[in-house]
Each structure stands twice: as structure tokens, then as C-alpha cells.
C-alpha positions as CSV (number, residue, x, y, z in Angstrom):
1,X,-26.3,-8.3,10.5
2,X,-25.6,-6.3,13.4
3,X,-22.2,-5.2,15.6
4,X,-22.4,-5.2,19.2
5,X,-19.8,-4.2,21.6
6,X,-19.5,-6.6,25.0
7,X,-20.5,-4.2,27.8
8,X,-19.3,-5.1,31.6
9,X,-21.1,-7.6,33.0
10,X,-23.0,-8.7,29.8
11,X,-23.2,-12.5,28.7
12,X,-23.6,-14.5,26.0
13,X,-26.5,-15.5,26.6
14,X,-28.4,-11.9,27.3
15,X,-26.5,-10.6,24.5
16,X,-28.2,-13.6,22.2
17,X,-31.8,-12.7,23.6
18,X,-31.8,-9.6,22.9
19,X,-30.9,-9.5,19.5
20,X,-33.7,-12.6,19.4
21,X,-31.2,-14.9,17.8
22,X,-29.6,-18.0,19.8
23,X,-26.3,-18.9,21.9
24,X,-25.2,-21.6,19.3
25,X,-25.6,-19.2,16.3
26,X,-23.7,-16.1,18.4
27,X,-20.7,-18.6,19.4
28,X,-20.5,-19.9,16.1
29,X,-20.5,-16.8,13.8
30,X,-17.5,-15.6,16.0
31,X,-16.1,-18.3,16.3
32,X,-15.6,-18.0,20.7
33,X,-13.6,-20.8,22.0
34,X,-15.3,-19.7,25.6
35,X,-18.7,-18.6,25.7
36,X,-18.1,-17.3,28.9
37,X,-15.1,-15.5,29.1
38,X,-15.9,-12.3,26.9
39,X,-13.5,-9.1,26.5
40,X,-15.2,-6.1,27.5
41,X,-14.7,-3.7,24.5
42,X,-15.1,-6.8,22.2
43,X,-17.3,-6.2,18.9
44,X,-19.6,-9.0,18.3
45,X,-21.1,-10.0,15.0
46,X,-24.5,-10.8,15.6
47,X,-26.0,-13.7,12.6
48,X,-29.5,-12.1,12.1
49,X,-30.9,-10.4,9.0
50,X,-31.6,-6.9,9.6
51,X,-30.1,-4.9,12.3
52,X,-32.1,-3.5,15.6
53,X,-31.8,0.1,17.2
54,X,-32.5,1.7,20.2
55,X,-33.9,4.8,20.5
56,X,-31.6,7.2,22.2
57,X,-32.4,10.9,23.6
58,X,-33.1,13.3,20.6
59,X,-34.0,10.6,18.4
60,X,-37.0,11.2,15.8
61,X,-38.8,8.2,13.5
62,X,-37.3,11.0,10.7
63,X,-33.7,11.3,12.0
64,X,-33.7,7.5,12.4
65,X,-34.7,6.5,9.5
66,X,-32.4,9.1,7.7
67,X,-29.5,7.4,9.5
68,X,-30.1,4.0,7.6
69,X,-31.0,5.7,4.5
70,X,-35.4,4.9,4.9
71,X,-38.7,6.8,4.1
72,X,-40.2,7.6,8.2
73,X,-43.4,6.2,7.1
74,X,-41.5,3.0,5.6
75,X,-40.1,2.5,9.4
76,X,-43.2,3.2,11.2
77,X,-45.2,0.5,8.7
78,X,-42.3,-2.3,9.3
79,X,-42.1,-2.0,13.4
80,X,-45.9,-1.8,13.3
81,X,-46.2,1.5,15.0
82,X,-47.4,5.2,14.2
83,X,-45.5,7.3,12.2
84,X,-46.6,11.0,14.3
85,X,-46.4,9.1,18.1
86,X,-43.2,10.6,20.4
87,X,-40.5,7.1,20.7
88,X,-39.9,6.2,23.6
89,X,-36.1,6.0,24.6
90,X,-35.2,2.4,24.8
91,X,-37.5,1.5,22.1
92,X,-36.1,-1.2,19.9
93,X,-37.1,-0.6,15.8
94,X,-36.2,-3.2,13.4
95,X,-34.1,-2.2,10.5
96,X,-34.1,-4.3,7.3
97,X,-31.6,-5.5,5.4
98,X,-30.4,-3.1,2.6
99,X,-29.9,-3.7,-1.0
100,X,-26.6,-5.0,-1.9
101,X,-24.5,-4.2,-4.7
102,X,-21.8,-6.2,-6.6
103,X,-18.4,-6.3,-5.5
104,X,-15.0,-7.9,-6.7
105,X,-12.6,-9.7,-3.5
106,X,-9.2,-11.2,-3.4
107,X,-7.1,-12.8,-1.2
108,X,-3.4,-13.5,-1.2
109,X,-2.0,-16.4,0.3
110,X,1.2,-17.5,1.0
111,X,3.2,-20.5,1.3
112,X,6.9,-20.4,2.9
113,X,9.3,-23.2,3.3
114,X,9.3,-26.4,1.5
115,X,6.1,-27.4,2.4
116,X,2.5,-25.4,2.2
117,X,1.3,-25.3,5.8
118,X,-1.7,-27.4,6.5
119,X,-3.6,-23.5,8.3
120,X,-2.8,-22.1,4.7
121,X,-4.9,-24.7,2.8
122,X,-7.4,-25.0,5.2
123,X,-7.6,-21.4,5.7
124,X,-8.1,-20.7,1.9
125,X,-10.9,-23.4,1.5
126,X,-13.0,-21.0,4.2
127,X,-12.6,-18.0,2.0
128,X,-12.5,-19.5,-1.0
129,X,-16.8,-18.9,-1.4
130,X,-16.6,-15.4,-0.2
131,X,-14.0,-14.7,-2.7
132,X,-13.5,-14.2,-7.2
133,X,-9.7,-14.4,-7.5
134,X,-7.5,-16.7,-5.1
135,X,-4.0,-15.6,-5.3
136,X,-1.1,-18.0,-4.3
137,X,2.0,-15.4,-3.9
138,X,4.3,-15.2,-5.7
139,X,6.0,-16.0,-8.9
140,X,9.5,-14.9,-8.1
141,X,11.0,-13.4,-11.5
142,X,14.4,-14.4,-12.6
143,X,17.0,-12.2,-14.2
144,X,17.1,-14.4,-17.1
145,X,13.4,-14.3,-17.7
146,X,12.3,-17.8,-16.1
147,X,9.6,-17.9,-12.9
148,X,10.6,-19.5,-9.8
149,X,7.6,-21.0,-8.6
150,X,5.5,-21.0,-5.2
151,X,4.1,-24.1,-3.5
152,X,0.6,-24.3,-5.2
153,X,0.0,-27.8,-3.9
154,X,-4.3,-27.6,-3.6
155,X,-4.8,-23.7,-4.4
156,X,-5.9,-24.2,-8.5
157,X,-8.0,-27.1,-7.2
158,X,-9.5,-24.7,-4.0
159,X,-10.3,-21.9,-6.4
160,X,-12.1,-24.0,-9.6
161,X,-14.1,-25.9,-6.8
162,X,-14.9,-22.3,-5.7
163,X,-15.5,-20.6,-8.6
164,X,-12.5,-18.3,-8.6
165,X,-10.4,-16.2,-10.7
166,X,-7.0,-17.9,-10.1
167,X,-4.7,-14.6,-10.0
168,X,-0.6,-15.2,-11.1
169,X,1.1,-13.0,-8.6
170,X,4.4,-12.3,-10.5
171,X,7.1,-10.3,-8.2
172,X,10.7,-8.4,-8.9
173,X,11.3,-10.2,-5.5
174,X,15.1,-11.8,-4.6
175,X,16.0,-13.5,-1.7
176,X,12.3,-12.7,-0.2
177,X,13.7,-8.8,-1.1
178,X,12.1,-6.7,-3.5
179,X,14.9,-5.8,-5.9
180,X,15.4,-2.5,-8.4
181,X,18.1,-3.7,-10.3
182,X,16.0,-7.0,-11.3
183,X,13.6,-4.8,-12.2
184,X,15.5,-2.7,-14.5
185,X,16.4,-6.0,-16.3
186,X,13.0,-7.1,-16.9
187,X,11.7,-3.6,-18.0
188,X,14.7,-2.4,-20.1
189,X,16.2,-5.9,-21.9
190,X,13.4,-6.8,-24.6
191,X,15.1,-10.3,-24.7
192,X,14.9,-11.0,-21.5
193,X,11.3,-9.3,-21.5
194,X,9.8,-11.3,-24.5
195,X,11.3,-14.8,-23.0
196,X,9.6,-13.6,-19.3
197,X,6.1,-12.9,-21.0
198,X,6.3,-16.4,-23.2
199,X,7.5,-18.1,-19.8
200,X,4.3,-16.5,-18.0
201,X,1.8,-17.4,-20.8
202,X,3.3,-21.3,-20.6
203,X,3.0,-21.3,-17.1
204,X,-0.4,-19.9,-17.0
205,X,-1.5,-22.0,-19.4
206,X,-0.3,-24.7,-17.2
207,X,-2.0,-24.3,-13.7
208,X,-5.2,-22.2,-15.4
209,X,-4.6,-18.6,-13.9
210,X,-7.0,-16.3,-15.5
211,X,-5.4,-13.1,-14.2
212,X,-1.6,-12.4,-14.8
213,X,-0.9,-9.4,-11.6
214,X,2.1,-7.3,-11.4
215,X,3.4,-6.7,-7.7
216,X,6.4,-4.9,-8.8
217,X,8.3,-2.5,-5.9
218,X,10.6,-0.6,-5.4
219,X,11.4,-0.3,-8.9
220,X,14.0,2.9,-9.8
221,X,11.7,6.1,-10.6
222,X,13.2,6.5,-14.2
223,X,12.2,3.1,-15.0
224,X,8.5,4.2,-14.4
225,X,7.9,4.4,-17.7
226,X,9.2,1.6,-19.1
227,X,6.9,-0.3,-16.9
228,X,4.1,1.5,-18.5
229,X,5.4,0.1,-21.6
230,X,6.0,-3.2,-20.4
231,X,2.0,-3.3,-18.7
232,X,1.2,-2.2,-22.5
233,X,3.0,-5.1,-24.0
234,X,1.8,-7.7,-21.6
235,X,-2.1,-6.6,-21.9
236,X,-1.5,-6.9,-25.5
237,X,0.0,-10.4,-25.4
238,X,-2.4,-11.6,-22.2
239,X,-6.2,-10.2,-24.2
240,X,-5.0,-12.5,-26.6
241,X,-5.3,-15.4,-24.2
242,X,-8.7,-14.0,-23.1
243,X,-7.4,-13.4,-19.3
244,X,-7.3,-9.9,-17.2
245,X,-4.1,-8.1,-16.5
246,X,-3.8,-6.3,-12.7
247,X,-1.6,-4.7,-10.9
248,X,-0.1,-3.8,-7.1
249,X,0.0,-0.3,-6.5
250,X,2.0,1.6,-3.8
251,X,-0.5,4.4,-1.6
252,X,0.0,7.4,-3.5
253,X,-1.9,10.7,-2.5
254,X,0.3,12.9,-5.4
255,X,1.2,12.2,-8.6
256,X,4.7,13.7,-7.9
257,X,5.1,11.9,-4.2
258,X,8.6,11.0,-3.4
259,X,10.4,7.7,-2.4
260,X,11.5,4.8,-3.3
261,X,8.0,2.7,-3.2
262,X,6.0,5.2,-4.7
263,X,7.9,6.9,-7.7
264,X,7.6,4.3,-10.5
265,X,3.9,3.0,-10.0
266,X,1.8,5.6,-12.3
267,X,-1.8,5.8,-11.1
268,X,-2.9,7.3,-14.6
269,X,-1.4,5.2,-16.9
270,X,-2.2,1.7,-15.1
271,X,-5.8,2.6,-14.7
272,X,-5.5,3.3,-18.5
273,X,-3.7,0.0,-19.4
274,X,-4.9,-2.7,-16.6
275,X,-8.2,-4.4,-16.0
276,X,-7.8,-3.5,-12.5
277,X,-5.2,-2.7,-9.8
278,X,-4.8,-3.7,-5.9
279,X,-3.4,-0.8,-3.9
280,X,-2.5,-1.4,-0.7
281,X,-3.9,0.6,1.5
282,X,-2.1,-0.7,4.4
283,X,0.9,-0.6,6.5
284,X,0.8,2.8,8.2
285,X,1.3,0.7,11.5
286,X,4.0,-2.0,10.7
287,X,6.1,-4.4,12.5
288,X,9.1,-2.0,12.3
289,X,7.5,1.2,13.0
290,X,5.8,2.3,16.3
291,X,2.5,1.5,17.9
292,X,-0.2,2.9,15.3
293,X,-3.3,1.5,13.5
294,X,-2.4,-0.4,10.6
295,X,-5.2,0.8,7.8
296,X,-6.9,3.7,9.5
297,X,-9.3,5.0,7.7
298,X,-8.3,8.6,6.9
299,X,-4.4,7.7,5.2
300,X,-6.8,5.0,3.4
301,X,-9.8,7.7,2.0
302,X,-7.2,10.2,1.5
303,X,-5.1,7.3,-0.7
304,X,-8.4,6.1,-2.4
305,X,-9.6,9.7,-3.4
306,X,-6.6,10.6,-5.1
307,X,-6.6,7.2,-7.1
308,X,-10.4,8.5,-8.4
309,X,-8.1,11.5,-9.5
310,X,-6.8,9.3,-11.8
311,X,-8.8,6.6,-12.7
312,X,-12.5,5.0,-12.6
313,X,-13.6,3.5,-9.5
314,X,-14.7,0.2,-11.1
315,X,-10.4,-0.3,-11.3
316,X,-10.0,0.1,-7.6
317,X,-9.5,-2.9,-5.6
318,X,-9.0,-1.3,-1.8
319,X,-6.3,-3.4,-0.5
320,X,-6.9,-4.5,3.4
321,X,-5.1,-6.1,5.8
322,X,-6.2,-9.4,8.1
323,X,-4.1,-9.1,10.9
324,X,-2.7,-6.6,13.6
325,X,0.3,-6.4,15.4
326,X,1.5,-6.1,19.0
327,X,4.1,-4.2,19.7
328,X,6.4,-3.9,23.1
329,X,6.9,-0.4,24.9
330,X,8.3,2.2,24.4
331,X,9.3,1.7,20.5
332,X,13.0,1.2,19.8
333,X,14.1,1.9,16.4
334,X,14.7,-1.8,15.0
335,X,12.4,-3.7,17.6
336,X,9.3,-5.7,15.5
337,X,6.5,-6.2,16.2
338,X,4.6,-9.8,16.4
339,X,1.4,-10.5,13.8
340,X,-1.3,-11.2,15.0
341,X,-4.9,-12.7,13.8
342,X,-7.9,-10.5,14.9
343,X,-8.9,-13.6,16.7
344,X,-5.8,-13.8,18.6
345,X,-5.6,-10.4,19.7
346,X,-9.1,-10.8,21.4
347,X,-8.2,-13.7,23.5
348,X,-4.8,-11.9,24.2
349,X,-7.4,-9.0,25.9
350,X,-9.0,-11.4,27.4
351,X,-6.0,-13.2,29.2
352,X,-5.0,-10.0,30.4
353,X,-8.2,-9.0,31.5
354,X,-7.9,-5.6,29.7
355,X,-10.7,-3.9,27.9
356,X,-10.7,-3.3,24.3
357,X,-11.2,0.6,23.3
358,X,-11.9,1.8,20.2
359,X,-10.4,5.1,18.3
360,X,-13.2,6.9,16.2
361,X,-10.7,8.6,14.4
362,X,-8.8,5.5,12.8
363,X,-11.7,3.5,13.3
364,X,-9.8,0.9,14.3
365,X,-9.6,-1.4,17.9
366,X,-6.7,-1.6,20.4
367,X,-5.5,-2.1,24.0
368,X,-2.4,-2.0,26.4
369,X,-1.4,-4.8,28.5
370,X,1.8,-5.5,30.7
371,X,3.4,-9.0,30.2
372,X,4.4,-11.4,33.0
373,X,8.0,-9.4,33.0
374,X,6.1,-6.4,33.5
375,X,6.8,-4.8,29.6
376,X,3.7,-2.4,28.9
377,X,2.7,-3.6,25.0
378,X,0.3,-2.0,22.7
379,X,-2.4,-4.1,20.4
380,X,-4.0,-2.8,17.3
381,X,-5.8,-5.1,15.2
382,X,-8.9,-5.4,13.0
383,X,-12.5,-6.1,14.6
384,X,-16.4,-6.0,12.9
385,X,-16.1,-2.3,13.5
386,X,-13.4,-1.5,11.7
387,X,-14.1,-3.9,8.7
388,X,-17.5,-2.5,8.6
389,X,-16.1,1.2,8.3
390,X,-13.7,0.0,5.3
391,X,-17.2,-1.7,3.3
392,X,-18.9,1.5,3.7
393,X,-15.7,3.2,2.3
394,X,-16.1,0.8,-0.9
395,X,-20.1,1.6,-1.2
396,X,-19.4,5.8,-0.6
397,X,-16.3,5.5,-3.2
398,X,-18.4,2.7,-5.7
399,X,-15.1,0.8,-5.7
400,X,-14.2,-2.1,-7.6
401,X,-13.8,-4.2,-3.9
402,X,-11.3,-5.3,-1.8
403,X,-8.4,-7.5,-1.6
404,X,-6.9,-9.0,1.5
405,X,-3.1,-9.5,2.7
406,X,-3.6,-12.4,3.5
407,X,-5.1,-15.7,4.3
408,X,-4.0,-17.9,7.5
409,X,-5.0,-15.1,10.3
410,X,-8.5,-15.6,11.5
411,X,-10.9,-13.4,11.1
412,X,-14.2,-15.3,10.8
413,X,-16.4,-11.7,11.4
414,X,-15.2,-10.1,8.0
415,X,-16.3,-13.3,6.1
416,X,-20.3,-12.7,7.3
417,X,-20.1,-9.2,6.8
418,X,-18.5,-9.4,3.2
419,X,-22.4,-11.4,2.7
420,X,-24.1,-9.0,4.3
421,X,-22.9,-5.8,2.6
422,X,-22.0,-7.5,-1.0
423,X,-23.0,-9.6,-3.6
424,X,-19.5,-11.2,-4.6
425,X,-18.9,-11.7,-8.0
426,X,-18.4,-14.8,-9.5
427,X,-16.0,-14.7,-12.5
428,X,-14.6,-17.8,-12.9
């Protein structure tokens, strides 16, 4: 697979010759409503095995092939030319494809309102192969120990048609609010706790999940470790059942860091008692906060790095959001900012007729545009470039893999390169 960023004046169609692959496959791996009209800026996923390069000033057969990790002679033999002759700049080597390794994926979706939305189902069938848990959010814990339910309408039939782990997303969540004081009551009343574990096993049981996942926030730090405890009890109860135990974790980079989101989740002691845990490693940039990436890739390292501090990399699930957001300027303290698919921030830089810039150090797309008031707004979103830089993350860190908040934003480029970087797992 290769990325290719839209220069001015470039088309479809040149762009498709010369990679050597055709219009139909270019316009249908990402998914271009209009062929034509192409953002300049826009990353491109080109559908070929392999990847092609061209020689630029200072290049060497040695320094290139160092760059994708080859032997010089290896290079030389595959494009069919001598391995001592000077390149010529403009010269275009083939690159093969690379070995891939295994990798674990998730994918949260989630229903709202009385009815599951028809983009939701449809959305999750499309990831569903590219995927080894599907997980319908959430199981809303009640202070009594009972589950209010999600809509789960097709999701256990999408994921055993698929092959997937279906993951119980269980949250301290009231009135859509993540809530301490619930918390406490599940974590400190055994009562209450042991009818909330039988309740889960039942309902597990039930609709076939296979992993029981913990997305409890917010919790009060001096209940921290009686969630330890409580993770302990439940993977004692759960291996009994034969199923896997994961939880969500807040992005820590200290074991001592402060606030409210991060105090109670314990890095160490969850990589010692779960299978594996989801940390979400997102959010910098938010729909309340000012313009900003919203995963760039330094917070995300520095976040992932300490984790290894604590526990094994095959644990890690790198979590990793599927949309952007767009955001009106200048920032006003309790404006938000309006989601947005990848997808839908492209043709937005189209309409406007803005080009798309990159920033190296986030490693992460965005643009400015003014509305038809005249407001200036700011875009940052996810493209091929950015997803790429977060697989190579996994491969550098030997992660467990990645989960994704969440399905229903499209974002049909991360789905081919997931197959071109990884062998997904099939647990199910």
C-alpha cells in the first residue's frame, strides 16, 4: 500500500498511472464521491501491494534501502538494476510488501435513542472483518447492582458472522454522566458487588460476550484500590466462565499524576490482574477545548511508554480515535466543537477550496476555512498519514493493537491499512 498526497493540478487519473494501478480501484479504496474534485493536501491510499519510491537528491541504493528496513543488494536484484551504478533522481524502485505481524483491534460502537441507527449497523458490518472484539457501549451499572442495557439489535449477530470477540462494555455512567459516587457503591458494598458480578455473568451468558470490560471514570482516588480488588474478584469469577477480563484506562504518564480521571485507574496493578486494557490515548483536542490535534503522536508515545513502565506490551491496546473535530474561531471557553468523520472533513476542504496541511510534529492533518458568515474555523481530523504514524507506533512499541472510539464516522483508508500493516487476530 502506498500514501500519496494530491499535489496542485494532479488528477485521478495521473495519480492512478503512476502508481500502475487503475481509476476504479483509486476511487474505490477511498471511497471519492467525485473523482474530479480532489483537495490539494489530501492523502490518498493507493490499493497496490508494495509501495514505490523516488529517488530524491542524496539518495544511495544503501540509504534507501535502510529506510524500509532491506539488504542494498536485495533492492538492486527486485528493481532489476545494479547494485554499484549512481540512481538517478526521479528513478522509481519498487518496495515490497513487509512481513506482518499479529495484532489485536476493537471498535466501540454506540447506539443512542430508542432506536439503533441504521449508519451504526451498517457501519459495524464494514469493520466487523478487520476487527476481534466488537463492542456495543455500554452496560449502564445500577446502584442496586442490575445492568441497564444498550440497544444490541444486530451487533451479537455482526460479530459471530465475523468472527469476533463480543466485548461487554460495563460503565459507572448515570444520566450519560460518569458518576463517583455510583462507583463507590459498586466497589465498597460486597452485596451490591456480588449481585452486579452474578447480573453480568447472566447477562453474558445471554447475548454470548466473551470479554467482560471495565470503563469505569472518574472514580474517587481512595477508592483506587478497591477497584483493584474488585478487577481481582471479577477475573476470578469471569476465568471460571472461560472469557477475558479488560479494562479502560485514563492516559497516565506518572504513577502519582493528579486529577480526577486519572487517580484511581492503577497501571501496575491492572496489567497484573486483566487480560488486557484499552487506554485511550485520545482527546488532547476535544469538542470543549481549543483548536488542537486530537491524538498527536508525542502525548500518545509519551502515554504508551510509561504504560511499558508498568506492564507488558502484549496488554496494551492503543486506544485511537475515528473522527476529528471543527472548531469556530477564536475559542470561547464553553463553545464545542462539531465531530466530524475523516471523510467529511475532506469534502469540507474541498468545498472551501482550502488546502489540507499537515503538522510533522503531531503528525496529524488540518486546515482553516471561513464560513459563509465570514467565521474563520479550524479542522483537525485523522487521514492515511496520520493512521499510518499510529501502526508504526504499535510495531516500534510491540503493542497488543488498537481500539477505536468509535464506529459510524467514515474512514474507509484505516480499514486497508489495518490489512496492510497486520495480521488481525481472530479470537472468536
Amino acid at each position: 500500500m502506498q500514501i500519496h498526497v494530491v499535489q496542485s493540478n494532479q488528477t485521478v487519473t495521473g495519480i492512478a498511472r503512476a502508481y500502475g494501478t487503475t481509476v476504479n480501484d483509486l476511487v474505490e479504496a477511498n471511497d471519492l464521491p467525485n473523482p474530479n474534485q480532489l483537495a490539494i493536501g489530501q492523502a490518498l491510499v493507493i490499493p497496490i501491494i508494495g509501495s514505490f519510491y523516488w529517488v530524491q537528491p542524496g539518495d544511495s541504493l544503501w540509504s534507501i534501502a535502510q529506510k524500509f528496513g532491506m539488504n542494498y543488494q536485495q533492492l538492486a536484484s527486485i528493481n532489476r538494476i545494479s547494485a554499484t551504478q549512481p540512481l538517478e533522481i526521479g528513478l522509481r524502485l519498487y518496495i515490497p510488501q513487509r512481513p506482518k505481524r499479529a495484532v489485536e483491534t476493537n471498535a466501540y460502537v454506540e447506539p443512542r435513542g430508542n432506536t439503533v441507527a441504521p449508519i451504526l449497523e451498517s457501519s459495524a458490518r464494514e469493520a466487523a472483518p478487520y476487527l476481534t472484539y466488537l463492542a456495543p457501549f455500554s452496560f449502564q451499572a445500577l446502584r442496586d447492582g442490575n445492568l441497564k442495557e444498550p440497544l444490541l439489535n444486530n451487533f451479537p449477530t455482526i460479530a459471530t458472522n465475523n468472527d469476533n470477540v463480543l466485548m461487554m462494555v460495563i460503565t459507572n455512567q448515570e444520566n450519560d454522566q460518569f458518576s463517583a459516587e455510583l462507583g463507590r457503591i459498586l466497589l465498597t458494598d460486597q452485596t451490591i458487588q456480588n449481585t452486579f458480578l452474578t447480573n453480568i455473568v447472566n447477562t453474558a451468558k445471554k447475548y454470548g460476550f466473551k470479554d467482560i470490560h471495565f470503563d469505569f471514570e472518574y472514580l474517587r482516588p481512595q477508592d483506587r484500590e478497591a477497584y483493584n480488588q474488585f478487577l481481582r474478584k471479577a477475573k476470578d469469577r469471569f476465568s471460571q466462565e472461560g472469557w477475558l477480563i479488560s479494562t479502560a484506562l485514563a492516559p497516565k504518564t506518572s504513577a502519582t499524576q493528579k486529577g480526577k480521571w486519572y487517580e484511581a485507574h492503577d497501571y501496575k496493578a491492572h496489567g497484573e490482574i486483566v487480560d488486557f486494557v484499552v487506554i485511550m490515548t485520545y482527546e488532547w483536542g476535544y469538542s470543549g477545548g481549543p483548536a488542537m490535534a486530537v491524538s498527536p503522536i508525542g502525548p500518545v508515545r509519551n502515554v504508551l511508554e510509561y504504560a511499558l513502565t508498568e506492564m507488558p506490551s502484549t496488554k496494551i491496546m492503543m486506544g485511537q480515535n475515528l473522527y476529528g473535530y471543527d472548531w469556530t474561531l477564536p475559542f470561547v471557553e464553553g463553545s464545542i466543537a462539531k465531530a466530524l468523520s475523516p471523510q467529511a472533513a475532506i469534502q469540507l476542504a474541498k468545498d472551501n477550496n482550502v488546502a489540507i496541511l499537515y503538522d510533522q510534529k503531531a503528525q496529524a492533518p488540518y486546515f482553516k476555512y471561513r464560513d459563509s458568515t465570514g467565521k474563520l474555523h479550524e479542522v483537525w481530523f485523522e487521514d492515511a498519514r496520520s493512521i499510518q504514524a499510529k501502526f508504526n507506533l504499535i510495531k516500534e512499541l510491540n503493542l497488543r493493537g488498537i481500539s477505536y472510539w468509535k464506529l459510524g464516522l467514515s474512514f474507509p483508508q484505516n480499514w486497508l491499512l489495518i490489512v496492510d500493516n497486520f495480521n488481525v487476530t481472530k479470537r472468536a
